[in-house]
Residue, then its C-alpha position, 0 to 999 in steps of 0.5 A: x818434212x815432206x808433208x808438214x801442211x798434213x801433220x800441222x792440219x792433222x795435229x790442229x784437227x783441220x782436215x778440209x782439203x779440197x780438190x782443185x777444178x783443174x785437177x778434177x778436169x783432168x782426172x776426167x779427161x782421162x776417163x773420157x779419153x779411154x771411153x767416151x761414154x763411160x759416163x752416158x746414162x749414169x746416176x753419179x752419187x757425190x758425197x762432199x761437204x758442200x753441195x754448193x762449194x763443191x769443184x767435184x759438183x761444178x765439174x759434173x754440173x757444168x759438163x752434165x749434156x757433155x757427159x751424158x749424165x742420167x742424174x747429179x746428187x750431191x750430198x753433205x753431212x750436217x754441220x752439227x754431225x762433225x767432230x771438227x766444228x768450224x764456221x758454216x759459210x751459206x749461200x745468199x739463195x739458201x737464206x733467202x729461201x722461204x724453206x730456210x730454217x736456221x735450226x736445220x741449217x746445222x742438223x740436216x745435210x743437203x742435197x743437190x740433185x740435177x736431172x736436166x742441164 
């Protein structure tokens, strides 16, 4: 079958896919090959499961001057908020924040926002 891995993440209810950076970096090459500035002055909304673990966010971040970025904002759904409950994996800055709270860890979203590189 030749999408097994889909049927088998389907059937155990795990569908976290992630995106490879270098697909990523590619698709976007594209983008800038045909326009150059089809991303200067623009405000990119990314939803994602995790702002921090996210390619599509390091790939914006990383390029933010390149790109001409205007503003980043990367947000996640909370934890608690899924029907597929696994494991959360957080950051050492994030626990180590004095914002921190354990309780809204799992019942609020996050968000990343990036105005200057």
């Amino acid at each position: 079958m030749a999408n097994s891995t889909l049927s088998n993440a389907k059937a155990a209810k795990k569908d976290e896919f992630y995106t490879q950076f270098y697909d990523i970096e590619a698709e976007m090459e594209a983008y800038l090959d045909y326009n150059p500035d089809v991303f200067r002055g623009k405000t990119v909304l990314l939803p994602c499961d995790d702002p921090e673990w996210s390619n599509f966010t390091k790939y914006f971040a990383q390029n933010f001057e390149e790109l001409g970025l205007k503003k980043l904002i990367s947000t996640s759904y909370a934890p608690d908020s899924k029907t597929y409950k696994d494991g959360t994996q957080l950051s050492l800055f994030e626990t180590q924040s004095p914002k921190f709270d354990k309780d809204k860890t799992k019942t609020h979203g996050k968000i990343f926002v990036l105005t200057e590189d």
